[in-house]
C-alpha positions in Angstrom: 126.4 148.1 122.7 128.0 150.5 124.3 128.7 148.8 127.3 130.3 146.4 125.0 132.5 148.7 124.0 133.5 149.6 127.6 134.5 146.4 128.7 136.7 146.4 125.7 135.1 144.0 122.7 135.1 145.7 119.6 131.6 146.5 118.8 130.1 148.6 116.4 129.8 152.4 116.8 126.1 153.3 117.8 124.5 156.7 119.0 120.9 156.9 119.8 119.0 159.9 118.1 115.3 161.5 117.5 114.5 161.8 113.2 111.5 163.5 112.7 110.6 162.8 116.4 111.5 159.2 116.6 113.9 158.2 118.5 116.0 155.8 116.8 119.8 153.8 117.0 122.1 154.9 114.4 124.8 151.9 113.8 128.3 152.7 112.1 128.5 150.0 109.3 131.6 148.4 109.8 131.3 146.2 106.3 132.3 149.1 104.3 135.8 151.1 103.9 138.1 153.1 101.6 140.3 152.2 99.3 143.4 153.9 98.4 141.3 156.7 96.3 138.8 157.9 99.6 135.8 155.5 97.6 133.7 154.0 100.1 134.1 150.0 99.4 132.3 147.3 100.8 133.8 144.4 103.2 132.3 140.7 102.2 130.8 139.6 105.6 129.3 136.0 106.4 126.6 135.8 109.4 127.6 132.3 111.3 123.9 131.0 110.1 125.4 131.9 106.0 128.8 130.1 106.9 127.2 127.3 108.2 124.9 127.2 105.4 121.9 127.3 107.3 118.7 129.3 107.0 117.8 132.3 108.8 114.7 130.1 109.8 117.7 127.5 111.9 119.6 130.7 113.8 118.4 129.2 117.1 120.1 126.0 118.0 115.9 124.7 118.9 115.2 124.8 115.8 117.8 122.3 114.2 118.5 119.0 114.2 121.8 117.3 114.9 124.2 118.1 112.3 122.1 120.8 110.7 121.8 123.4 113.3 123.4 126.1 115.6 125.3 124.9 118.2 128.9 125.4 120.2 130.1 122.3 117.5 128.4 124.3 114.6 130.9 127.8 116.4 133.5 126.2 117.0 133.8 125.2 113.5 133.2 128.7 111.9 136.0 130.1 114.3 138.4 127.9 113.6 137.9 128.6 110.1 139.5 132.1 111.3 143.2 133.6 110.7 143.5 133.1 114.9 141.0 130.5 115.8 142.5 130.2 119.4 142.4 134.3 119.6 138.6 134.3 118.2 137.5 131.3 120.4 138.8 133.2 123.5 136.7 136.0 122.6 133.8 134.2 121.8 133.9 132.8 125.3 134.3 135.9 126.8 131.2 137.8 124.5 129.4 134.7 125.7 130.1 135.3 129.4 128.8 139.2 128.7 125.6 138.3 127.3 124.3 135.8 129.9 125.2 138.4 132.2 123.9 141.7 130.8 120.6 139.1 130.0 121.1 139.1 126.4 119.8 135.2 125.3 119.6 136.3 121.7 122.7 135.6 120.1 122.3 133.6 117.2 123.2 132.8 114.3 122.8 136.0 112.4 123.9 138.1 115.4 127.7 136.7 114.8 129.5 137.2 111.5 132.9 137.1 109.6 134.6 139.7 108.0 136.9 138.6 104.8 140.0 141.2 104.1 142.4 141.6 101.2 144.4 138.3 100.4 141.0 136.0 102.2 142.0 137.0 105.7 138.7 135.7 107.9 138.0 137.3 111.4 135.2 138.1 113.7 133.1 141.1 112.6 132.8 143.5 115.2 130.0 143.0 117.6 126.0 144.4 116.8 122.8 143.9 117.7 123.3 143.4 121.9 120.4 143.7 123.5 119.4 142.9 127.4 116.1 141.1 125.4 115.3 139.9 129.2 114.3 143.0 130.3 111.3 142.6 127.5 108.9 139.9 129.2 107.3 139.1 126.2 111.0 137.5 125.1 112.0 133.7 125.9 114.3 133.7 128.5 115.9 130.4 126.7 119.0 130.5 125.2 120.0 130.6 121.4 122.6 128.1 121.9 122.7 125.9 124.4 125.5 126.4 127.2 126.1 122.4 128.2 122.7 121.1 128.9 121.5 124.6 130.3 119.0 126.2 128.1 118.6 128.8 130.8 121.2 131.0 132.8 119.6 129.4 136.5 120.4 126.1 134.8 123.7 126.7 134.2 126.3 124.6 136.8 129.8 124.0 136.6 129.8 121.1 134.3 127.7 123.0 131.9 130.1 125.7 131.5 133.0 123.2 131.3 131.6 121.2 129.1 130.8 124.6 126.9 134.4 125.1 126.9 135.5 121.5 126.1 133.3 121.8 123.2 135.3 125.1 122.2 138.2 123.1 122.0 139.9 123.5 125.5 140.8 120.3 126.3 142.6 121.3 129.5 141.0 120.3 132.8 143.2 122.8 134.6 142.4 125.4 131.4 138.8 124.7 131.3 139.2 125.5 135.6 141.3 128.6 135.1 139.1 129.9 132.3 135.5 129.7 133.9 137.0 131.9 137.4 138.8 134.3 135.6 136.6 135.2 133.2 133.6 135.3 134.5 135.2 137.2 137.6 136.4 139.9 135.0 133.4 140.3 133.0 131.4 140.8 136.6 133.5 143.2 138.8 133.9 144.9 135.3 130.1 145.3 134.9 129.3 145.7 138.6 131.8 149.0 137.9 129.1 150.4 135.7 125.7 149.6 138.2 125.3 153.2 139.5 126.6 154.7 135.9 123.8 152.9 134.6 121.5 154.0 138.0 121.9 157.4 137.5 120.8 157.6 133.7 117.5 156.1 134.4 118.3 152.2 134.0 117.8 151.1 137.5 115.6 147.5 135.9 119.3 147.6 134.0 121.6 147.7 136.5 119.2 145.1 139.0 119.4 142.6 136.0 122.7 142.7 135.7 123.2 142.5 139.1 121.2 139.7 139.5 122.3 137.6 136.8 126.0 138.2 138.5 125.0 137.2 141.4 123.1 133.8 140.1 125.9 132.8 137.4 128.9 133.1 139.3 126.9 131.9 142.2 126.5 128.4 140.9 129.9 129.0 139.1 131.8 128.9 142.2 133.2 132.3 141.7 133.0 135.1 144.2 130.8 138.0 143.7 131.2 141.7 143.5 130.4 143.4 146.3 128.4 146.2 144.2 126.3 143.4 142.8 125.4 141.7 146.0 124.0 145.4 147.2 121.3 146.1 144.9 117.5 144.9 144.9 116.8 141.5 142.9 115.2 141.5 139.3 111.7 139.8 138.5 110.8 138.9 135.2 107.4 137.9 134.8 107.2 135.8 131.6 106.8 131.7 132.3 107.1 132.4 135.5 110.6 133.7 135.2 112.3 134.8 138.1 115.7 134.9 139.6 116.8 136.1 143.5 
């Protein structure tokens, strides 16, 4: 999350800590506020699973059917529900281009949400709950949406992500072409940036995840890689025989 942060997404204020010798994540609500009088008040937020009234048990696009689960259809509808659907849908995309690459496939449902202001103003809440859940190997490496037909970041080709953005709502050919370089050449030289940050503090498995998910997505994106990324060892995760070079 806080890695979120440094690239710039708005994400929710989080310091780790030890209570009583536990070592725990303490997470700034962002639902709550003052009013004019210093009283703390709280922000009416909608998880994406709530606004599409689905169940928590349907967060994972798997587990629905057509027309009742979560999908980029299902996303693109919530968002353009929104005071700036293009603005929100941009940095959807771009929170989605973070995750696949940080190895985060657990963004469902109830890991998005909507934050309703004074006079029913709707926007994206903050971001919470990031988690690299691939360096667990007890975690499905499948997605909770799929991206295209990919289920899986090695999966992912060109038309996949294309077709992802089509079914945001960027009709453009030329867009759709000048939106899958850009982005996911800004999101990677931004993370390859933090590699040895993240090295030096003790998260080498981190920072060779990372690294290697660069170097696969953009790989079969088309898109150059960073130069930082293409130097460090490859990561291996062991669950269904999971394992990218």
């Amino acid at each position: 999350m806080s890695l979120s942060q440094k690239l710039g997404f708005e994400t929710a204020d989080v310091v780790a800590m030890p209570i009583a010798n536990i070592d725990t994540l303490l997470v700034t609500r962002f639902d709550r506020g003052l009013d004019s009088e210093g009283r703390i008040v709280r922000i009416h937020q909608e998880d994406f699973a709530q606004a599409l009234g689905l169940p928590a048990s349907l967060k994972y696009e798997r587990r629905g059917t057509e027309g009742r689960r979560f999908d980029v259809a299902g996303i693109r509808k919530v968002l353009e529900a929104t005071d700036d659907p293009a603005g929100e849908k941009d940095r959807f995309i771009r929170a989605t281009l973070f995750d696949l690459l940080i190895g985060n496939t657990d963004g469902h449902a109830k890991n998005f949400a909507l934050l309703f202001g004074r006079g029913q103003s709707v926007r994206l809440a903050p971001r919470y709950d990031i988690l690299p859940t691939r360096l667990d190997d007890s975690l499905t490496d499948e997605f909770a949406f799929r991206i295209g037909s990919a289920q899986r970041l090695g999966e992912i080709a060109i038309q996949d992500f294309e077709a992802f953005l089509r079914d945001m709502g960027i009709d453009s050919a030329p867009a759709r072409r000048r939106l899958r370089v850009r982005y996911s050449d800004e999101i990677a030289y931004a993370l390859a940036a933090h590699l040895d940050g993240l090295n030096k503090r003790g998260m080498k498995r981190f920072a060779d995840l990372i690294a290697t998910n660069i170097r696969t997505l953009l790989g079969n994106l088309e898109v150059d890689v960073p130069e930082a990324a293409m130097e460090r060892d490859a990561f291996v995760g062991s669950a269904g025989g999971w394992l990218l070079s």
